[in-house]
C-alpha positions as CSV (number, residue, x, y, z in Angstrom):
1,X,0.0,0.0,0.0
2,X,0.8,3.3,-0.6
3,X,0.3,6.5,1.1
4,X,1.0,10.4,-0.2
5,X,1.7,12.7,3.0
6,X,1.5,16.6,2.0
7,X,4.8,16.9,4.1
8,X,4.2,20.6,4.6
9,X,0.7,20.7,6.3
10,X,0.3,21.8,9.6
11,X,1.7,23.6,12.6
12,X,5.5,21.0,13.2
13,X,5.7,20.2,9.1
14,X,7.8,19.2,7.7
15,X,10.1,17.4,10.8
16,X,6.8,15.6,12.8
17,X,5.2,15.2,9.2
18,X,8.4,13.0,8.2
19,X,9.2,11.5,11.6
20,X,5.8,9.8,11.9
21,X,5.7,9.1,8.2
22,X,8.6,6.5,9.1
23,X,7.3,5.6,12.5
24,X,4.4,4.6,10.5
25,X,6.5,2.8,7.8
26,X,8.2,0.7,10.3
27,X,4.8,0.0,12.0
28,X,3.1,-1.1,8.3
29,X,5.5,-1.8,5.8
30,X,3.8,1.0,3.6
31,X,5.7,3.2,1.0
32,X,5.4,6.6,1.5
33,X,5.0,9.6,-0.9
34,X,6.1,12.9,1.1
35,X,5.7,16.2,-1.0
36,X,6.3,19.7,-0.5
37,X,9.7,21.5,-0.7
38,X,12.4,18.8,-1.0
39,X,15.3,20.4,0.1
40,X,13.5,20.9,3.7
41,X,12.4,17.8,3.4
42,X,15.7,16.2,3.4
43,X,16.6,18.3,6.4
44,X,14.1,16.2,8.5
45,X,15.3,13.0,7.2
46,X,18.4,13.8,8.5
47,X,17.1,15.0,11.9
48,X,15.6,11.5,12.0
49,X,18.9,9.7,11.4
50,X,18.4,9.1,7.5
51,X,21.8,10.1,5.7
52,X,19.1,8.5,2.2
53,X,15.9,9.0,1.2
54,X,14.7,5.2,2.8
55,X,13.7,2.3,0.4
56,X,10.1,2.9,0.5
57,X,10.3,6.3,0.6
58,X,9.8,8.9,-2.4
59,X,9.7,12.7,-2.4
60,X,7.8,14.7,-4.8
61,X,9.0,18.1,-4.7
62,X,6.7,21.1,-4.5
63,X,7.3,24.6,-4.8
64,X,4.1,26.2,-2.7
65,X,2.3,25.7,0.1
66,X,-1.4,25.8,1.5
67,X,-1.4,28.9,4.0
68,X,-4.4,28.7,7.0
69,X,-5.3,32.6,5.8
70,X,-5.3,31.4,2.0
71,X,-9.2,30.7,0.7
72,X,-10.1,27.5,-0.2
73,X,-12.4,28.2,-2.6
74,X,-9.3,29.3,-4.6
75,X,-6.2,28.3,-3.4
76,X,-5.7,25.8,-6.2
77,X,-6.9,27.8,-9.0
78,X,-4.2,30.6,-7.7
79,X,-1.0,27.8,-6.7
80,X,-0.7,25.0,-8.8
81,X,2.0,23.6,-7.2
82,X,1.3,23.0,-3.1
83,X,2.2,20.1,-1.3
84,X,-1.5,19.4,-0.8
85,X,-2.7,20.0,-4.0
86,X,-0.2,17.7,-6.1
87,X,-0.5,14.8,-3.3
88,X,-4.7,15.1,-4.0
89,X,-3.8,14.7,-7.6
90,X,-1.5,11.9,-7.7
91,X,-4.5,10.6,-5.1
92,X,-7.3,11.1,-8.1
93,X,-4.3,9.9,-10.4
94,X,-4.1,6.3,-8.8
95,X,-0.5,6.9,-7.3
96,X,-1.5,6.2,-4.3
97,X,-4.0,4.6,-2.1
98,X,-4.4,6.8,0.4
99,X,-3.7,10.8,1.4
100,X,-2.8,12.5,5.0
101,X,-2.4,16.3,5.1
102,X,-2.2,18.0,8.5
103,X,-2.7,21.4,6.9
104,X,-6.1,23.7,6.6
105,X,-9.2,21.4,7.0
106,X,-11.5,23.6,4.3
107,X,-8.6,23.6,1.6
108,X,-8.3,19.9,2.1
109,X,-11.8,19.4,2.1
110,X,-12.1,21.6,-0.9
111,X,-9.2,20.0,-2.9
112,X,-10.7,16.8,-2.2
113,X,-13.8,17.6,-3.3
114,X,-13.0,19.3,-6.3
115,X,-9.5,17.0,-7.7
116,X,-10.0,13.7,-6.3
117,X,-14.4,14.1,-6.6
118,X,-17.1,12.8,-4.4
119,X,-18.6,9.1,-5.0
120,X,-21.3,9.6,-7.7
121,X,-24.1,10.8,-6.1
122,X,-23.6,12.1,-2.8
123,X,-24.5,15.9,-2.7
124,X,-21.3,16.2,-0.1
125,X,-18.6,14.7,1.3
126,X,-18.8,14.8,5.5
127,X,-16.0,14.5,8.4
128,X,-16.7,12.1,10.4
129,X,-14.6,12.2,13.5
130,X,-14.8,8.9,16.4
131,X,-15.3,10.3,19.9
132,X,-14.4,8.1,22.9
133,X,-17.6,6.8,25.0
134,X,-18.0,5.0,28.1
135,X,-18.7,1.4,26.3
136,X,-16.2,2.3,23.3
137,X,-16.4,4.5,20.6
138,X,-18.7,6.6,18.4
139,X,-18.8,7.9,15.2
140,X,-19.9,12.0,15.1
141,X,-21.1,13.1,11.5
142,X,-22.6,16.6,11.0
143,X,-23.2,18.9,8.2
144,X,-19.8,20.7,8.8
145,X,-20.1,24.1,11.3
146,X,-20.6,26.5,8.2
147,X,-22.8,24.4,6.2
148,X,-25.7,24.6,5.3
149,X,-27.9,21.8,6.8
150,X,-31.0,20.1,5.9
151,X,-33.0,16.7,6.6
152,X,-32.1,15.2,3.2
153,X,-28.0,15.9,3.8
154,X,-28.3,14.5,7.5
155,X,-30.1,11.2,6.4
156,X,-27.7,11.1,3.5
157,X,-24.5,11.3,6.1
158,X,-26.2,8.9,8.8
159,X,-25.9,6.7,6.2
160,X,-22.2,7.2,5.5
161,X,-21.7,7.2,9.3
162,X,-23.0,3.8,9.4
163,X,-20.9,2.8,6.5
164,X,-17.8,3.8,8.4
165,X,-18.9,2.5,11.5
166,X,-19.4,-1.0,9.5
167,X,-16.9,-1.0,7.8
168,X,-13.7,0.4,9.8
169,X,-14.6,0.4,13.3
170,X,-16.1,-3.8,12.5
171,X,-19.5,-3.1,13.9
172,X,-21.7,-5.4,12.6
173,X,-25.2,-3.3,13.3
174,X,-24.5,0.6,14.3
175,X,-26.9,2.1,16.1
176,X,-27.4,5.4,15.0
177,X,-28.9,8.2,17.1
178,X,-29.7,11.7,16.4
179,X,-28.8,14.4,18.8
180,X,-31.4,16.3,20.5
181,X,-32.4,18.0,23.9
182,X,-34.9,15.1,24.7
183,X,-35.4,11.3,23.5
184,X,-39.1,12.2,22.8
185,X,-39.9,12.2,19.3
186,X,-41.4,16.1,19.9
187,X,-38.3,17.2,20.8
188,X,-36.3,19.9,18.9
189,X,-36.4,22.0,15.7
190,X,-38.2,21.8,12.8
191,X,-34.8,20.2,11.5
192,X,-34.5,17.5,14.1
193,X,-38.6,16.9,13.8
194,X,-38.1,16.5,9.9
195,X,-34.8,14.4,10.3
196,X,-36.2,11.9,12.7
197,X,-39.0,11.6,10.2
198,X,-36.6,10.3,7.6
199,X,-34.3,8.1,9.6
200,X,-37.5,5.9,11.4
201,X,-39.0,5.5,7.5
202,X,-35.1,4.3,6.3
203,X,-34.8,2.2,10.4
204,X,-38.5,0.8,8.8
205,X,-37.2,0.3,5.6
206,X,-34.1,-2.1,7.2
207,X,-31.5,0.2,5.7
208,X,-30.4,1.7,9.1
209,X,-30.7,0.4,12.7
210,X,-32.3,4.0,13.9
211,X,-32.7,4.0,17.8
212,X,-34.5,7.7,17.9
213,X,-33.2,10.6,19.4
214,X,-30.2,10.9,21.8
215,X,-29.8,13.2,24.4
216,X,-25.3,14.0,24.3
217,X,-25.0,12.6,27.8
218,X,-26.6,9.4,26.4
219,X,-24.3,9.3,23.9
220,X,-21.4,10.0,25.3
221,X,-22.1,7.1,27.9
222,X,-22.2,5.0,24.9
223,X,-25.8,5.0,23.7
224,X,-25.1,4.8,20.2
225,X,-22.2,3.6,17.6
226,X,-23.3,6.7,15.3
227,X,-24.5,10.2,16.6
228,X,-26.1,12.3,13.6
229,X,-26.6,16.2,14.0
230,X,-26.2,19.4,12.6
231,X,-22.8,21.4,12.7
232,X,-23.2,23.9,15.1
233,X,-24.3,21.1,18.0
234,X,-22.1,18.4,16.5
235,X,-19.0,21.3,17.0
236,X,-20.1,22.1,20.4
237,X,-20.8,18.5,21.5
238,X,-16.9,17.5,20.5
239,X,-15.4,20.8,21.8
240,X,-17.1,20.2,25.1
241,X,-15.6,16.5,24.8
242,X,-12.0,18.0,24.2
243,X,-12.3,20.4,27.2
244,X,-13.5,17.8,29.4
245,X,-11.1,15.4,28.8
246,X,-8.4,17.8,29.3
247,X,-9.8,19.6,32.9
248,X,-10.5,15.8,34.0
249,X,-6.6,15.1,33.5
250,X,-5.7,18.4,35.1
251,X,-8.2,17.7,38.0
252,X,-6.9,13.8,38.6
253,X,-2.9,15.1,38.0
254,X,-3.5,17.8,40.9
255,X,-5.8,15.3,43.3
256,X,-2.9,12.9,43.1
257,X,-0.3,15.1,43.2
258,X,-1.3,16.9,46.5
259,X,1.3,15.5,48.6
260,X,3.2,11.8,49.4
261,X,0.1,9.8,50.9
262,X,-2.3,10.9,47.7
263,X,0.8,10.2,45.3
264,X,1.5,6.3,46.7
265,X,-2.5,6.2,46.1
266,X,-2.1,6.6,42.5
267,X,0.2,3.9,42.4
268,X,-2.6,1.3,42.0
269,X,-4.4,3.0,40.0
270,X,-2.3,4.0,37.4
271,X,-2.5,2.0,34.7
272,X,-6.4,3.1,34.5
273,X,-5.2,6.9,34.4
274,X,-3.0,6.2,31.8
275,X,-5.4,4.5,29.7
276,X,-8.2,7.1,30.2
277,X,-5.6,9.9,29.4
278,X,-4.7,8.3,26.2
279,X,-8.4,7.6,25.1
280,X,-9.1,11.3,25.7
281,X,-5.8,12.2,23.6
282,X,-6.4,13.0,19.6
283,X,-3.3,12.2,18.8
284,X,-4.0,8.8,19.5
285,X,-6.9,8.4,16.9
286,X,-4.5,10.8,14.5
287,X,-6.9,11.8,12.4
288,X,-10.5,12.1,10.7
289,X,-11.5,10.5,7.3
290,X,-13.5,12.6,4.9
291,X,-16.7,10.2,4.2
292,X,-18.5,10.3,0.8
293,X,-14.8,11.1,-1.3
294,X,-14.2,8.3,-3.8
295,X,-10.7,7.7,-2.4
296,X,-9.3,8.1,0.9
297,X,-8.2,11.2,2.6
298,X,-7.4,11.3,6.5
299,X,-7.3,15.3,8.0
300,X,-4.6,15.5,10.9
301,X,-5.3,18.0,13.5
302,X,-3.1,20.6,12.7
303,X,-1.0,21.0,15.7
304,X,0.0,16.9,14.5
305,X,3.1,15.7,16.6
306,X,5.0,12.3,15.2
307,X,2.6,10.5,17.2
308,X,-0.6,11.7,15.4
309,X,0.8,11.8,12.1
310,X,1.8,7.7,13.0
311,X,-1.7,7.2,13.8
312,X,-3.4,9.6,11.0
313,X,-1.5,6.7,8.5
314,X,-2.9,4.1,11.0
315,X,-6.5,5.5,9.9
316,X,-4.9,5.9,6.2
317,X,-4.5,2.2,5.7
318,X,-7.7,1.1,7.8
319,X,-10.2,3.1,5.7
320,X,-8.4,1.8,2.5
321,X,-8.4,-1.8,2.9
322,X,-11.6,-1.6,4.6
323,X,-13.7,-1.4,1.7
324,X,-16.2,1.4,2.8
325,X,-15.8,3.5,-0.5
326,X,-17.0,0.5,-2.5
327,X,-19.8,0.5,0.3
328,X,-20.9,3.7,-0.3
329,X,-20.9,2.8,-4.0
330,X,-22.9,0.1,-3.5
331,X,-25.9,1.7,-1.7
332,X,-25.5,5.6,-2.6
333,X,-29.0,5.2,-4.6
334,X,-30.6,4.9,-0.8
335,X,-29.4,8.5,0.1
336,X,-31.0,10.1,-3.0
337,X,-33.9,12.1,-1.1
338,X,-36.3,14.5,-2.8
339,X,-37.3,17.1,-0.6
340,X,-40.9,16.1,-1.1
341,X,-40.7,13.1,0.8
342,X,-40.0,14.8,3.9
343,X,-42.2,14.0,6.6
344,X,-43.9,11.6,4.7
């Protein structure tokens, strides 16, 4: 298998781009196709104790980069030559089987949409990031925080959310869930009314196992394998998520820290602590797949460390030998709503 990395994406590139590139190598026996600016490039491998580009390894070089200030709706028609740009190419190109860029999330999403495509016939392609629960995890899908959202686009990504859940996290049946205040089916706004409608005809229909609304505390106890909701909640539920995780840490480090009697109690207990500090740390997942693209592309947060980058190739390899694009293929004629049918 092989995976492109736009070397120059994100707040540490190129060094943590490259060092987890080879971390991941070692850990998968991938090639790797780094581009951006070869010559810094080069540096890095050096830094990581390669004297020679490593069998495996191939650098494309690039002359440009994707800035966070530049606008995605034109970055590529105005540079022709990024790092992220010529790795979504050789992406759409068949080069590789798989792309990781830890750089601007709307450029990527935009260069993914418009040079690699979307699967025929979904309206638009949806980030799907898994959040840790109390039984496991779950799958969060929403119409993006700036997008415009509507009953047809969130029962066309519940379905890719339960084709990821399938299909990459191995669960056989997902239940889905959408978010709301309440579990009661009058609960919400007219988009979450409307919604529901759609999702109990497709649970009726035996395309989706839909187990109603969710409240988020529900949810994040482990309710449901896929939580479905519009952008603005979606981004609040998994910013809430982040900063909990994070006081919780704080809050346990200080408790146990306090003074020699509190620290030889966190002797026994340690192993837990570690293990709920590293399900609560993103760069353990690594990164997010873009659902509904016809080939894989993983976003890295973009403050990526070696460790995320290592794991955002983890999710790289997992989504393409998992068979979810050819999925989607399969059953993207059961997402085509017509706005008539709401409600019905």
């Amino acid at each position: 298998m092989k995976i492109l990395l736009d070397a120059m994406g994100g707040d540490l590139a190129p060094l943590e781009i490259v060092k987890g590139a080879l971390a991941a190598q070692r850990r998968f026996g991938v090639d790797l196709v780094l581009t951006g600016d070869a010559v810094s490039i080069l540096r890095a491998l050096e830094q990581c104790g390669e004297s020679t580009v490593p069998k495996g390894v191939e650098i494309v070089n690039t002359t440009e980069t994707v800035d966070m200030c530049d606008d995605p709706a034109t970055v590529f028609r105005r540079k022709k030559d990024t790092s992220m740009g010529v790795a979504l190419q050789m992406l759409h190109d068949g080069k590789g089987d798989a792309m990781v860029s830890a750089g601007s999330t709307g450029a990527l999403l935009t260069g993914a949409t418009l040079i690699v495509k979307r699967v025929r016939g979904i309206r638009r392609a949806a980030m799907a990031p898994v959040i840790p629960t109390a039984t496991g995890r779950a799958v969060l899908i929403d119409c993006g925080a700036n997008a415009e959202c509507t009953p047809e686009y969130l029962l066309q990504f519940a379905y890719l959310g339960n084709y990821y859940a399938r299909r990459v996290l191995e669960l056989p049946q997902p239940r889905v869930g959408l978010l709301n205040i309440g579990a009661e089916d009058s609960k919400g706004t007219p988009l979450q009314k409307e919604t529901l409608a759609l999702l109990r005809k497709a649970d009726a229909e035996g395309h989706l196992h839909f187990i109603g609304n969710i409240e988020a505390k529900e949810a994040v106890k482990g309710g449901c394998d896929v939580i479905v909701t519009d952008g603005f909640s979606g981004n609040i539920l998994l910013k809430t998520m982040e900063g909990t995780g994070s006081f919780a840490g704080s809050a346990l480090k200080e408790i146990f820290g306090k003074n020699l009697l509190t620290k030889l109690a966190a002797l026994p207990v340690m192993p837990g602590l570690k293990a709920f500090r590293a399900m609560m740390d993103p760069n353990k997942v690594g990164g997010t797949a873009f659902i509904g693209i016809s080939k894989p592309v993983i976003k890295a947060h973009g403050a990526s460390n070696a460790e995320a980058i290592e794991n955002a190739v983890a999710q790289a390899v997992s989504v393409a030998s998992s068979g979810l694009i050819a999925d989607i293929e399969r059953n993207v004629a059961l997402m085509s709503i017509e706005k008539e049918e709401i409600g019905k």
